[in-house]
Every structure is written in C-alpha cells, then in structure tokens.
Jmol script that loads the backbone (N, CA, C; Angstrom):
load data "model"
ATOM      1  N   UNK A   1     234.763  95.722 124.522  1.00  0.00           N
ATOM      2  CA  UNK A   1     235.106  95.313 123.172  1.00  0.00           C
ATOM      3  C   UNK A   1     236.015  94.087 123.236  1.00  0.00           C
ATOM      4  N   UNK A   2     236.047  93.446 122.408  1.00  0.00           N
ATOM      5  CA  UNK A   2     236.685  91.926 122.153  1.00  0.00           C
ATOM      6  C   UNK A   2     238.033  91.747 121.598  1.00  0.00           C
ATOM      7  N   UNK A   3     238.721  91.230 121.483  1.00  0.00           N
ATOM      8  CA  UNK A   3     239.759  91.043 121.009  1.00  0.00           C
ATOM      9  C   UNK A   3     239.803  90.951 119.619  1.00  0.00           C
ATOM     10  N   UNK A   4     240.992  91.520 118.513  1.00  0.00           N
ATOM     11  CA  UNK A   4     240.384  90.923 116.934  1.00  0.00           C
ATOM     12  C   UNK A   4     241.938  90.867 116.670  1.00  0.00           C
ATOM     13  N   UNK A   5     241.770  89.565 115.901  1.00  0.00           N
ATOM     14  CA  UNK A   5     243.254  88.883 115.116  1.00  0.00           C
ATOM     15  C   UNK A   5     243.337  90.350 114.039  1.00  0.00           C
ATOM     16  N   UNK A   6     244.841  90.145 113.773  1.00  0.00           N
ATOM     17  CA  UNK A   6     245.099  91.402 112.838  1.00  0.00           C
ATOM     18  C   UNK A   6     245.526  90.255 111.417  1.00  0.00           C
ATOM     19  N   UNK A   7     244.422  89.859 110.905  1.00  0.00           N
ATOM     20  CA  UNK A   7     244.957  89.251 110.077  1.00  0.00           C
ATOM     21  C   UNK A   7     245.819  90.058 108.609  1.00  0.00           C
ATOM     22  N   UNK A   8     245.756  91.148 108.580  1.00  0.00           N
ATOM     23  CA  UNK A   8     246.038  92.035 107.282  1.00  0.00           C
ATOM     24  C   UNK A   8     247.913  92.000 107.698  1.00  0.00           C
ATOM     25  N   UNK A   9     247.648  92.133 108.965  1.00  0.00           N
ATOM     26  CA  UNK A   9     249.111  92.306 109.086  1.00  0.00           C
ATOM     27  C   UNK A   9     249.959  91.108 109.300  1.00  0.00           C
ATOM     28  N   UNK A  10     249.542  89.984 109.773  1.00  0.00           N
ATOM     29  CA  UNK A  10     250.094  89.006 110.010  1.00  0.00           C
ATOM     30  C   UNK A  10     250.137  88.338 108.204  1.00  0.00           C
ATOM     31  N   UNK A  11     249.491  88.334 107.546  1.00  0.00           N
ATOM     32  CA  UNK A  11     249.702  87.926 105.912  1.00  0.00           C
ATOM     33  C   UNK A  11     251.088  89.354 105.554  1.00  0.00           C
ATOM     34  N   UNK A  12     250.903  89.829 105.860  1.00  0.00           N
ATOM     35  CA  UNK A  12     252.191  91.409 105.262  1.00  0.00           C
ATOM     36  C   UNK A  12     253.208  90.557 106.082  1.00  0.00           C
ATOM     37  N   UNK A  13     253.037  90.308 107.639  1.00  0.00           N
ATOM     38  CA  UNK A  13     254.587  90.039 107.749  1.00  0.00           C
ATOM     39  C   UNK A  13     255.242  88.714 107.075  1.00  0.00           C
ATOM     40  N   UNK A  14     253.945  87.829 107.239  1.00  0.00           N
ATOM     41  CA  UNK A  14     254.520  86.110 106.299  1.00  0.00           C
ATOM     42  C   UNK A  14     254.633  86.917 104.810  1.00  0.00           C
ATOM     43  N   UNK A  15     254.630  87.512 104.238  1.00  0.00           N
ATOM     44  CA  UNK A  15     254.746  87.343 102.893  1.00  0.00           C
ATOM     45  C   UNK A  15     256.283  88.380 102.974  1.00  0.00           C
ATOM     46  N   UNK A  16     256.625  89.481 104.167  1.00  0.00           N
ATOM     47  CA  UNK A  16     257.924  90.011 104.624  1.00  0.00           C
ATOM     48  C   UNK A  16     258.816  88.563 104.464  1.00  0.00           C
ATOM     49  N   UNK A  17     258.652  87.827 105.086  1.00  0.00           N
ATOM     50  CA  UNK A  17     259.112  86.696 105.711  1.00  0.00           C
ATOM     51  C   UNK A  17     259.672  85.390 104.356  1.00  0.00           C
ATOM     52  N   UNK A  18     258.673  85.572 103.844  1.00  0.00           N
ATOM     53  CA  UNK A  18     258.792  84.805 102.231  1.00  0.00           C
ATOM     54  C   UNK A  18     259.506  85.408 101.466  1.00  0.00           C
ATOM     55  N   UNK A  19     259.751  86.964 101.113  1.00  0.00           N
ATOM     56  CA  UNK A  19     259.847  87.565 100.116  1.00  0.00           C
ATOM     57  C   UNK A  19     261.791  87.809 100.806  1.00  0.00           C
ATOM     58  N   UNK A  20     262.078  87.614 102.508  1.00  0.00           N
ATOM     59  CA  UNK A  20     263.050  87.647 102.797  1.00  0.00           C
ATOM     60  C   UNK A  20     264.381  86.626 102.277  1.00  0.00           C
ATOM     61  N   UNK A  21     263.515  85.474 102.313  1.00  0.00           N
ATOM     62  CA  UNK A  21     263.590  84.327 101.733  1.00  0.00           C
ATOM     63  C   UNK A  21     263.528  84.118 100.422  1.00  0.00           C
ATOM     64  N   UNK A  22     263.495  84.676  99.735  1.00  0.00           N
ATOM     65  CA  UNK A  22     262.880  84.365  98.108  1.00  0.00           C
ATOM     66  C   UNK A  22     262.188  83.277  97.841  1.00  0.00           C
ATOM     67  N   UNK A  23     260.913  83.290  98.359  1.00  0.00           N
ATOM     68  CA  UNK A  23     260.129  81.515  98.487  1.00  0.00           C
ATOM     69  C   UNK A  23     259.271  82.254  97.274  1.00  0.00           C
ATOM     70  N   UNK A  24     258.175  81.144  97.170  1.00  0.00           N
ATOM     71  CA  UNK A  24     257.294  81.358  95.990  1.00  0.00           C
ATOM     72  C   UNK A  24     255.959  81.218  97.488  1.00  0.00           C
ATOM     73  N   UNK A  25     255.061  80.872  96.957  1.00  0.00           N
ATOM     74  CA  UNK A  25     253.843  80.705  97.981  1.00  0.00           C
ATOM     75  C   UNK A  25     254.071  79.525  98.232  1.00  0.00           C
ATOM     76  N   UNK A  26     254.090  78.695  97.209  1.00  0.00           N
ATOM     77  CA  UNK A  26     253.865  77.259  97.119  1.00  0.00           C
ATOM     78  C   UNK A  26     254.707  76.912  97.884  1.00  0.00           C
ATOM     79  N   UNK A  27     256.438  77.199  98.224  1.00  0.00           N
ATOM     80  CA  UNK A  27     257.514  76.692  98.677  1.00  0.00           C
ATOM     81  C   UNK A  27     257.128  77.240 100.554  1.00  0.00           C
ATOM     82  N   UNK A  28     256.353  78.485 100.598  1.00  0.00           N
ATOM     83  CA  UNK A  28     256.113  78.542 101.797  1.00  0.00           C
ATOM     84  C   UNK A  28     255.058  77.278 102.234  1.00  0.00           C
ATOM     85  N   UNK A  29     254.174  77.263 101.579  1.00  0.00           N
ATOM     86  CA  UNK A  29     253.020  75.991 102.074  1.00  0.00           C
ATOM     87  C   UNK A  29     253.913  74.831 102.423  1.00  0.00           C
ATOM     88  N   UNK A  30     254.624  74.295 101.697  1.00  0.00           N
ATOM     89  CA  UNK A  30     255.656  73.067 101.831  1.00  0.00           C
ATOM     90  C   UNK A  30     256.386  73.118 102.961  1.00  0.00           C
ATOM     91  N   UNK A  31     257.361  74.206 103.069  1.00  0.00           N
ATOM     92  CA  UNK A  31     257.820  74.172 104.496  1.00  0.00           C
ATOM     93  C   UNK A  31     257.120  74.806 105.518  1.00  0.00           C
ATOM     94  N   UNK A  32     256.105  74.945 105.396  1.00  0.00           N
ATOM     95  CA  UNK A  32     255.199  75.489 106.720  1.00  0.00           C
ATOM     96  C   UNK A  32     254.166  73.989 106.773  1.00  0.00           C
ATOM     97  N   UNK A  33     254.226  73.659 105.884  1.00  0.00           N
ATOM     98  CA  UNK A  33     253.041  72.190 105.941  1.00  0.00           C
ATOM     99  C   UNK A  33     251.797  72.801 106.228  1.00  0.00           C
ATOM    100  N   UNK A  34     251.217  73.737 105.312  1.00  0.00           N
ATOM    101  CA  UNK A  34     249.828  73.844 104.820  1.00  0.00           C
ATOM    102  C   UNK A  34     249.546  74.086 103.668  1.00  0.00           C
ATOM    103  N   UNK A  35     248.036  73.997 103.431  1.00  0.00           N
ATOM    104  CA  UNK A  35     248.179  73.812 101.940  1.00  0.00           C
ATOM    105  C   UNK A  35     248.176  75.427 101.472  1.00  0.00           C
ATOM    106  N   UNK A  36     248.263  75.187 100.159  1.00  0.00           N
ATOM    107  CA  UNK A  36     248.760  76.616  99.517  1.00  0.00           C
ATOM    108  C   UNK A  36     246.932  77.243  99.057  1.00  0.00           C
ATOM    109  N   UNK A  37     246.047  76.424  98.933  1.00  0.00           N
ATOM    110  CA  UNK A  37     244.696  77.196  99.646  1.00  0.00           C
ATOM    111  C   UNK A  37     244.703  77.955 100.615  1.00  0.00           C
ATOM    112  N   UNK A  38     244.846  77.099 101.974  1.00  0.00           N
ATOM    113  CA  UNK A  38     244.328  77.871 102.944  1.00  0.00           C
ATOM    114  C   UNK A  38     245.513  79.638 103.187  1.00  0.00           C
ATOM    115  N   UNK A  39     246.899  79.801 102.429  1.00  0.00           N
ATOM    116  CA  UNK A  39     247.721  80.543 102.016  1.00  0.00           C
ATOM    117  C   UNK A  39     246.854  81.687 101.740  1.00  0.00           C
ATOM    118  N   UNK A  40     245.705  81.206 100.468  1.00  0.00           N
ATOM    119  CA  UNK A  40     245.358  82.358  99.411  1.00  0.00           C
ATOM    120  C   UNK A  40     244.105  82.823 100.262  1.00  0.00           C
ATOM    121  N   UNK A  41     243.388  81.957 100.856  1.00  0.00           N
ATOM    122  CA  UNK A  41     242.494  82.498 102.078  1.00  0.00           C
ATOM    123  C   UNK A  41     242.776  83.237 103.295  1.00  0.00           C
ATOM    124  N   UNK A  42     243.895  83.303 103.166  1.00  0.00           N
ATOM    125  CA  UNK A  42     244.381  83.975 104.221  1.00  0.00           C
ATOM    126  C   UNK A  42     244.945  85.840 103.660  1.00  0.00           C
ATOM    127  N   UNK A  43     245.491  85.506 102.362  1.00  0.00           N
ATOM    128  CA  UNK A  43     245.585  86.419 101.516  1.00  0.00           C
ATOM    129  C   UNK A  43     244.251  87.123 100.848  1.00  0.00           C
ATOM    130  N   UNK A  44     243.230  86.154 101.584  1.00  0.00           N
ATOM    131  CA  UNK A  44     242.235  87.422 101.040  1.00  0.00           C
ATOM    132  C   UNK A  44     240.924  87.821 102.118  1.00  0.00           C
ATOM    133  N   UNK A  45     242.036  86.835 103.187  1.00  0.00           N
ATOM    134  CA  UNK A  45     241.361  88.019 104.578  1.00  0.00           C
ATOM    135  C   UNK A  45     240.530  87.109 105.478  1.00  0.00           C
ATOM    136  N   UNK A  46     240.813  85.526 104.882  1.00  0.00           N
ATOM    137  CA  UNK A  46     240.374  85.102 106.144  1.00  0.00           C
ATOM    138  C   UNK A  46     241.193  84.855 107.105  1.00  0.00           C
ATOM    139  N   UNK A  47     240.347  84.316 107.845  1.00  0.00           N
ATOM    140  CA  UNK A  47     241.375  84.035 109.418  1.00  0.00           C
ATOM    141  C   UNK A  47     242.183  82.856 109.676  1.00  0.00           C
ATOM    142  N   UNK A  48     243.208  82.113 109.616  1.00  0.00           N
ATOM    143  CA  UNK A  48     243.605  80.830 109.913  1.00  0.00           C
ATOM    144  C   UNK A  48     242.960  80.082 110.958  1.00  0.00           C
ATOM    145  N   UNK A  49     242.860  78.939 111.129  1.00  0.00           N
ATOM    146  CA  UNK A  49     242.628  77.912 112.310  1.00  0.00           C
ATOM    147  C   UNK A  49     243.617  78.064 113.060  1.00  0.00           C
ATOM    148  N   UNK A  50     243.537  78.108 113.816  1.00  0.00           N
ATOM    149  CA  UNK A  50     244.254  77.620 115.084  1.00  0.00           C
ATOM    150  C   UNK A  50     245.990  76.624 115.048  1.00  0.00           C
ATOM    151  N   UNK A  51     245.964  75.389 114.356  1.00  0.00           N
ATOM    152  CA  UNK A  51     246.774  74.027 114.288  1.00  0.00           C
ATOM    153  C   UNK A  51     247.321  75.112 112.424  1.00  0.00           C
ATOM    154  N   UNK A  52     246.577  76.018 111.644  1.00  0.00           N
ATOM    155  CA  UNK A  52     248.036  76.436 110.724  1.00  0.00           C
ATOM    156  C   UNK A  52     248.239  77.892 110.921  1.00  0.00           C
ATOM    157  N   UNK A  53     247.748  78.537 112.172  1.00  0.00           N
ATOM    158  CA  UNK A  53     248.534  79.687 113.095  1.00  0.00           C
ATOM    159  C   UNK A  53     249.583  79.340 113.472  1.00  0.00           C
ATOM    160  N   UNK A  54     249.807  78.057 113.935  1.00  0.00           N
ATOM    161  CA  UNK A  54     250.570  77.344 114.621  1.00  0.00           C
ATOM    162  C   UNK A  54     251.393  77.166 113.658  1.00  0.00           C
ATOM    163  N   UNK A  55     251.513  76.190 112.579  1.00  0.00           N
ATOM    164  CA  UNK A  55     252.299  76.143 111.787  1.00  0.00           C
ATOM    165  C   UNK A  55     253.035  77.401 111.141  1.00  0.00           C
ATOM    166  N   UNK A  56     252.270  77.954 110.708  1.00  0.00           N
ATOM    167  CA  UNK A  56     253.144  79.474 110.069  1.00  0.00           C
ATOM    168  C   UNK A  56     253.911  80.382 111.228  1.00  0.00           C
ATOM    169  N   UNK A  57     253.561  80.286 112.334  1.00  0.00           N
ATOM    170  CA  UNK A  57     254.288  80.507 113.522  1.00  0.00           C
ATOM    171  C   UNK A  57     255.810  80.197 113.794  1.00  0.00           C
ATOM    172  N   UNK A  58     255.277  78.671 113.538  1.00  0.00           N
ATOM    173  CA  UNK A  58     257.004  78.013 113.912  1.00  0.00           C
ATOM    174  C   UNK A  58     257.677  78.292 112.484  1.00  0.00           C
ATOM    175  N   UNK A  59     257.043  78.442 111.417  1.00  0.00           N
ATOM    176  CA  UNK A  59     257.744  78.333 110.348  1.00  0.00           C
ATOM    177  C   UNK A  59     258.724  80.083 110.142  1.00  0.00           C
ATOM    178  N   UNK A  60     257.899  81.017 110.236  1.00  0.00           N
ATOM    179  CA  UNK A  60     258.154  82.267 110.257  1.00  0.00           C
ATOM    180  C   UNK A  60     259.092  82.690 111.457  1.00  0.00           C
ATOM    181  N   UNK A  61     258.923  82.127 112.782  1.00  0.00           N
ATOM    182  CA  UNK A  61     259.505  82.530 113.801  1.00  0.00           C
ATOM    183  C   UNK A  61     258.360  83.455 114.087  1.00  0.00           C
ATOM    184  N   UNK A  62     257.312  83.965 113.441  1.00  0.00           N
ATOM    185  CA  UNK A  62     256.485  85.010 114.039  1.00  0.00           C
ATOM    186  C   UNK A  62     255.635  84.961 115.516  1.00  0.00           C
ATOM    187  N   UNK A  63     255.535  85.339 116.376  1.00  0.00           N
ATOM    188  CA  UNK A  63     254.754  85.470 117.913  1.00  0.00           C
ATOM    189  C   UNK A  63     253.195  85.677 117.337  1.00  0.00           C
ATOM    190  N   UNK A  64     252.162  85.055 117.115  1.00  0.00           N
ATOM    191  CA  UNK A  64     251.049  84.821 117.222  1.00  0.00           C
ATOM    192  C   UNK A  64     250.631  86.086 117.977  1.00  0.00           C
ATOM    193  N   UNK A  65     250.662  86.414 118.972  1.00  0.00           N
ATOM    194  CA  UNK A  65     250.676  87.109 120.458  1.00  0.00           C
ATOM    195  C   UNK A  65     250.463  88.631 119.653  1.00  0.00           C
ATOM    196  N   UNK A  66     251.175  88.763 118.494  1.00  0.00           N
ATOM    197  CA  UNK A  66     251.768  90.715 117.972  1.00  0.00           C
ATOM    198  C   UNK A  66     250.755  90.347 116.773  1.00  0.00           C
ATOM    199  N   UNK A  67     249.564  89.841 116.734  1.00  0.00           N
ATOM    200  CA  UNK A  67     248.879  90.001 115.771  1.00  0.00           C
ATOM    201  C   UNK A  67     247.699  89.537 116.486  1.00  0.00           C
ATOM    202  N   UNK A  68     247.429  89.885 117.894  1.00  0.00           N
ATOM    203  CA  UNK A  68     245.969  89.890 118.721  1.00  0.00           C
ATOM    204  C   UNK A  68     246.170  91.557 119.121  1.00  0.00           C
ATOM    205  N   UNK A  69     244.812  92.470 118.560  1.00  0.00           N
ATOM    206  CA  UNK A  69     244.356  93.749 119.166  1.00  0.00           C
ATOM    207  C   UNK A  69     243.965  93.698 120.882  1.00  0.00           C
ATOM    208  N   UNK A  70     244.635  93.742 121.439  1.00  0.00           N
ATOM    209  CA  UNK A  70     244.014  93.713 122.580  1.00  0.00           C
ATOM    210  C   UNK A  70     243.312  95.082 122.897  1.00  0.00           C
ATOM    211  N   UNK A  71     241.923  94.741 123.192  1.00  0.00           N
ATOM    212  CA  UNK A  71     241.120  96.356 123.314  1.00  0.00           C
ATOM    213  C   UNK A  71     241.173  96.799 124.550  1.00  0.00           C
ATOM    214  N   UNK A  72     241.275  96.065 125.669  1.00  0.00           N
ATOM    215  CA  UNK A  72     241.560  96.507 127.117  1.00  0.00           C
ATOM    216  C   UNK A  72     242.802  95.693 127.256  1.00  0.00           C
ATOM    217  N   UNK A  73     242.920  96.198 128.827  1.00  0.00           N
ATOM    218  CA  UNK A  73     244.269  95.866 129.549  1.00  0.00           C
ATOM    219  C   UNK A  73     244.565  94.034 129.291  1.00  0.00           C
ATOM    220  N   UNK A  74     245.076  94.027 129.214  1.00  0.00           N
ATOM    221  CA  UNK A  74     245.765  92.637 129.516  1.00  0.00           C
ATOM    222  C   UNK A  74     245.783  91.525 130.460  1.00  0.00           C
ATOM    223  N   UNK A  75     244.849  90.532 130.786  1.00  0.00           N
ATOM    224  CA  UNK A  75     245.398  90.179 131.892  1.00  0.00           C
ATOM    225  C   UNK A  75     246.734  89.787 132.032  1.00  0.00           C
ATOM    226  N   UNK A  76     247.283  89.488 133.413  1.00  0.00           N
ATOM    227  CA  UNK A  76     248.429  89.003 133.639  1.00  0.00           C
ATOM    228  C   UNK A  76     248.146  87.473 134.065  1.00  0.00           C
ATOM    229  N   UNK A  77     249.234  86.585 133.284  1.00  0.00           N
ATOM    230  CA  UNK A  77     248.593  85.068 133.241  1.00  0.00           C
ATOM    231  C   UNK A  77     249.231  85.046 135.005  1.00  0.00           C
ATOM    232  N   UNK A  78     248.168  84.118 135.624  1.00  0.00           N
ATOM    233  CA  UNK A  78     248.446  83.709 136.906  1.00  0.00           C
ATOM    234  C   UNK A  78     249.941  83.008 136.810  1.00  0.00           C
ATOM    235  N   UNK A  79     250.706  82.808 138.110  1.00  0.00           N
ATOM    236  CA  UNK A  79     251.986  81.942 137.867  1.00  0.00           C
ATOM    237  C   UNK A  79     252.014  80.458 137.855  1.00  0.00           C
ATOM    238  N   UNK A  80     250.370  79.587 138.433  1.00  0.00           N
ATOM    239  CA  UNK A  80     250.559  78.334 138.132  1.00  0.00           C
ATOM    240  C   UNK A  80     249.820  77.625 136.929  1.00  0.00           C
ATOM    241  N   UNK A  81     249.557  79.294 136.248  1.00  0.00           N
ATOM    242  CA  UNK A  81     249.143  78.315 134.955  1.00  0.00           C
ATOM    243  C   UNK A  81     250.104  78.655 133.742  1.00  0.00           C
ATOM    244  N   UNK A  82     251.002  79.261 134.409  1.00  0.00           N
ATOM    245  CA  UNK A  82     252.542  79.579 133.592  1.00  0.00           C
ATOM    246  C   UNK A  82     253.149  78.387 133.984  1.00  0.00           C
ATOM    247  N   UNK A  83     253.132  78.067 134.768  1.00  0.00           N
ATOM    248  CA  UNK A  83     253.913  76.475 135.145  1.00  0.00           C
ATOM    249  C   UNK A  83     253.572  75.242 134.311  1.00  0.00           C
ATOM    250  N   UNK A  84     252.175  75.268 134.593  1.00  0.00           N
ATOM    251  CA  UNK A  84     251.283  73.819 133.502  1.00  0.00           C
ATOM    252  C   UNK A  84     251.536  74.324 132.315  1.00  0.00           C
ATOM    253  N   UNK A  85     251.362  75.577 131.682  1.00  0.00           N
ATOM    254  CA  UNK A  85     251.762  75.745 130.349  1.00  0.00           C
ATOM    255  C   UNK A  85     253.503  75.236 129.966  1.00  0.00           C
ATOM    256  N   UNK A  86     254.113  75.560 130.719  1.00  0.00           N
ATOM    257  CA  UNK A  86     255.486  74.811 130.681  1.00  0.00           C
ATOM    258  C   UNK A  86     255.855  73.515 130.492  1.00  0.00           C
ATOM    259  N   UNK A  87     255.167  73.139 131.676  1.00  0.00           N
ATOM    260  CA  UNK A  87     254.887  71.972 131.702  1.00  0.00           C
ATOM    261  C   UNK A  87     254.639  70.790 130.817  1.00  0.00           C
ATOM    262  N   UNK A  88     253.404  71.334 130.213  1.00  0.00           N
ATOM    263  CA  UNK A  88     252.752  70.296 129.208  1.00  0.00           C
ATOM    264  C   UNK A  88     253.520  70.785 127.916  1.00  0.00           C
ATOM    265  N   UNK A  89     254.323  71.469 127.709  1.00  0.00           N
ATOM    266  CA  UNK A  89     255.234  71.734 126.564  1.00  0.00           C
ATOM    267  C   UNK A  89     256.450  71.171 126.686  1.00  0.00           C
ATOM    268  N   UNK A  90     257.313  70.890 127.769  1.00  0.00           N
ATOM    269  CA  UNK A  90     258.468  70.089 127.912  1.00  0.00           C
ATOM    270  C   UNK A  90     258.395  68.475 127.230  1.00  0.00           C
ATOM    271  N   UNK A  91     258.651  68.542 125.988  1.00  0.00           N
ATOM    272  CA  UNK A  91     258.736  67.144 125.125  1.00  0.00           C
ATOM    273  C   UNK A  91     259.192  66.126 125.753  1.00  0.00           C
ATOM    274  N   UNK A  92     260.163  66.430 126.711  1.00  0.00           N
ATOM    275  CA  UNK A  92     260.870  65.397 127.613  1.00  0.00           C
ATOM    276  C   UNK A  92     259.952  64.621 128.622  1.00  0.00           C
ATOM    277  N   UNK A  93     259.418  65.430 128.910  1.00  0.00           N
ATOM    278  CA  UNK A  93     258.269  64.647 129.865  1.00  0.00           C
ATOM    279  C   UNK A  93     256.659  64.287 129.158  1.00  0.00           C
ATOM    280  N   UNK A  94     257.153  62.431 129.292  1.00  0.00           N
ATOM    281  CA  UNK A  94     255.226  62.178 128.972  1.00  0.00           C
ATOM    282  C   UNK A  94     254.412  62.675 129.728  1.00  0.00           C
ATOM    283  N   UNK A  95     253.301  62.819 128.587  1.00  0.00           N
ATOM    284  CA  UNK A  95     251.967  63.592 129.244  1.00  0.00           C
ATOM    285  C   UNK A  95     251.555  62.883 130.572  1.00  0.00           C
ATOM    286  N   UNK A  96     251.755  61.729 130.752  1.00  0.00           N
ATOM    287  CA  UNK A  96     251.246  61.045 132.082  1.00  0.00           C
ATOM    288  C   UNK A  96     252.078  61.425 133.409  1.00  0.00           C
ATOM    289  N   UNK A  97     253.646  61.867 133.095  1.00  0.00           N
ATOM    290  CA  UNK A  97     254.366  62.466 133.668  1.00  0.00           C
ATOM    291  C   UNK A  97     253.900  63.647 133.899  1.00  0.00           C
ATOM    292  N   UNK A  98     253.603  64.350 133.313  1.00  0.00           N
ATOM    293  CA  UNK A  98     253.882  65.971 133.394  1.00  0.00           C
ATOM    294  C   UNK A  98     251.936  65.737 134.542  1.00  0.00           C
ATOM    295  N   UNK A  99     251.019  65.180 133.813  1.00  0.00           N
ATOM    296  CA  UNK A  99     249.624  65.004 134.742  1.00  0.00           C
ATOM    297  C   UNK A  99     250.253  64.741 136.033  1.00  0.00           C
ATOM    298  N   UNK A 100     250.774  63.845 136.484  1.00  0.00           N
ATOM    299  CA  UNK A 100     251.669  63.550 137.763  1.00  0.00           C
ATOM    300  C   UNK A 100     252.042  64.491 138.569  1.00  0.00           C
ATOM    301  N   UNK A 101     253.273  65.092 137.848  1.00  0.00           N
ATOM    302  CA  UNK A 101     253.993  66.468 138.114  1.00  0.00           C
ATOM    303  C   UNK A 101     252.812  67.413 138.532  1.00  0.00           C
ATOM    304  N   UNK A 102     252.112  67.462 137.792  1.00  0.00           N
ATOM    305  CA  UNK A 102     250.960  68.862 137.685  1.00  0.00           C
ATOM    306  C   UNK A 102     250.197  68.849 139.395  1.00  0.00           C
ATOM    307  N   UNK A 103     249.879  67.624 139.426  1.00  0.00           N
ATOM    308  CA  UNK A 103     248.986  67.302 140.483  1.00  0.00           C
ATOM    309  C   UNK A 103     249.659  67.544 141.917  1.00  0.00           C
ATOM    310  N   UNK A 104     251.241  67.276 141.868  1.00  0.00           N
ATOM    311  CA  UNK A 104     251.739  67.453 143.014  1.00  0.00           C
ATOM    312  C   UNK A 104     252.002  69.333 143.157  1.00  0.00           C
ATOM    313  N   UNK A 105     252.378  69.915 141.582  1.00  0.00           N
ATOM    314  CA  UNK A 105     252.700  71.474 142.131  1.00  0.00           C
ATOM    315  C   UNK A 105     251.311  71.988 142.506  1.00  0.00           C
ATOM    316  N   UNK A 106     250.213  71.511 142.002  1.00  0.00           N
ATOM    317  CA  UNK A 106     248.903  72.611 142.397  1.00  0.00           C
ATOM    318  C   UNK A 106     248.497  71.935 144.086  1.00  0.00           C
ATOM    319  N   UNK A 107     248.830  70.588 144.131  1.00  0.00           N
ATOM    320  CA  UNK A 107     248.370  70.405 145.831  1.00  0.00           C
ATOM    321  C   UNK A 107     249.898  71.508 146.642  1.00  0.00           C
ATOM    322  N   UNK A 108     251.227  71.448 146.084  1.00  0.00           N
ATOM    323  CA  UNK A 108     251.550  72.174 147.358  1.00  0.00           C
ATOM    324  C   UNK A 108     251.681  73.677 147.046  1.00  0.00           C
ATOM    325  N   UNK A 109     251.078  74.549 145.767  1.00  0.00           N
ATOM    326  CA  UNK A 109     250.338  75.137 145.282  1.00  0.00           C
ATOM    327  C   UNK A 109     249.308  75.779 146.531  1.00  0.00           C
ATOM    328  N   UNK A 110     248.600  75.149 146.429  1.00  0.00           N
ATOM    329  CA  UNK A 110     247.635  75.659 147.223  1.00  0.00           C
ATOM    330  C   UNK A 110     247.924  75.619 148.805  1.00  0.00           C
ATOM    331  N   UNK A 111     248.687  74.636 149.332  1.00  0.00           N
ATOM    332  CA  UNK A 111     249.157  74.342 150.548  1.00  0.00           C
ATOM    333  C   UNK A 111     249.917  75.570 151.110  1.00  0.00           C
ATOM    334  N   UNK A 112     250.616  76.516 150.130  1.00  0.00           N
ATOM    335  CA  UNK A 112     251.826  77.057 150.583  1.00  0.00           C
ATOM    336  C   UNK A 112     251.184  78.624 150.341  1.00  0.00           C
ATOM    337  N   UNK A 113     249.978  78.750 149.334  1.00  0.00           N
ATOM    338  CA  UNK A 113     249.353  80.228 148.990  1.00  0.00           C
ATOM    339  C   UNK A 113     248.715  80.782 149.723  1.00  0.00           C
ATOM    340  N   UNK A 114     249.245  81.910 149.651  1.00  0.00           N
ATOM    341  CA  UNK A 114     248.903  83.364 150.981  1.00  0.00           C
ATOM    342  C   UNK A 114     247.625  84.124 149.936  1.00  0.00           C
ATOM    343  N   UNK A 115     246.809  84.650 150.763  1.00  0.00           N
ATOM    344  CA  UNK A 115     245.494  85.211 150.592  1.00  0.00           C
ATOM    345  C   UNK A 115     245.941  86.567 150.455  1.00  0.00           C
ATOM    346  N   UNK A 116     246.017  86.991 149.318  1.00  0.00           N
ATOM    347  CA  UNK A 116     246.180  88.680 149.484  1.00  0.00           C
ATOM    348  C   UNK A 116     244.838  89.442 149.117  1.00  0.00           C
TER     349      UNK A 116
END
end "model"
wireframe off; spacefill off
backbone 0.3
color backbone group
C-alpha cells in the first residue's frame, strides 16, 4: 500500500493554527502567500502542490512529515543524502559551492565506506 497525505487533518490543524491567531482566511493566504482559492480547495479536500505545502508549512510552523500515512515501515534516509539535503539548504553557500562541496564529500564518501 502507498503512502496518502492526510489532507483532512492538515486543513484542521492550519485552521487550529488560524483560529490560534485570530486570522480570517484571507489574512492567512496573505501571510502564507497563497491565494485564498487554493485555501478553499484545500478546505474541501483537495490536495496542495507541493511549492504551497511549502508555504503553509513555514507559515504554520507545521512538519509536512505528521500529515504523510505511512503504510509500511519507514525507510531510514541514508547518511549522505542527509548531508546533500543539508547541504543544498545552507543559504550561505551558493549552489555552485555547495555542487563543489557535494562532489568532494561523495568521492571521499565512497573512498572511506565499509561494505556491511
């Protein structure tokens, strides 16, 4: 079985989240920077995109992550793609930097990894 977004609950906690706040909808769309459509579509059960998951994410403080069903076990993310995920998120470093960076941890990456 597949994974399924909990969208019923993730609209209950943003509207927890609004109603904590005393926002209106509209004032959430504004400071979340989406429109107050894709709000009421979401309120009636569709699924967000991806780029305003994201947004209502940072806006709410909510973890994306507690509103995926996971139906089996979990994988566990490998540790050098916990690194590049780091990586390419550190604002401080340009992307041409961090490509740089990347290239040297996976060559001594692999140089230094034991076969279990």
């Amino acid at each position: 079985m597949k994974e399924q977004f909990l969208n019923e609950a993730f609209y209950h906690a943003l509207d927890g989240h609004r109603q904590a706040k005393r926002l209106t909808w509209k004032a959430v769309a504004e400071q979340a920077e989406v429109s107050a459509s894709t709000l009421t579509r979401i309120a009636q059960g569709k699924r967000p995109d991806v780029d305003t998951m994201a947004a209502l994410c940072r806006w709410s403080g909510l973890s994306a992550n507690d509103f995926i069903d996971y139906q089996e076990t979990v994988a566990k993310p490998e540790p050098l793609g916990q690194i590049m995920a780091l990586l390419r998120a550190d604002k401080k470093i340009a992307p041409e930097g961090a490509a740089a960076i990347e290239v040297m941890i996976k060559a001594a990456y692999e140089q230094f990894r034991k076969e279990i």
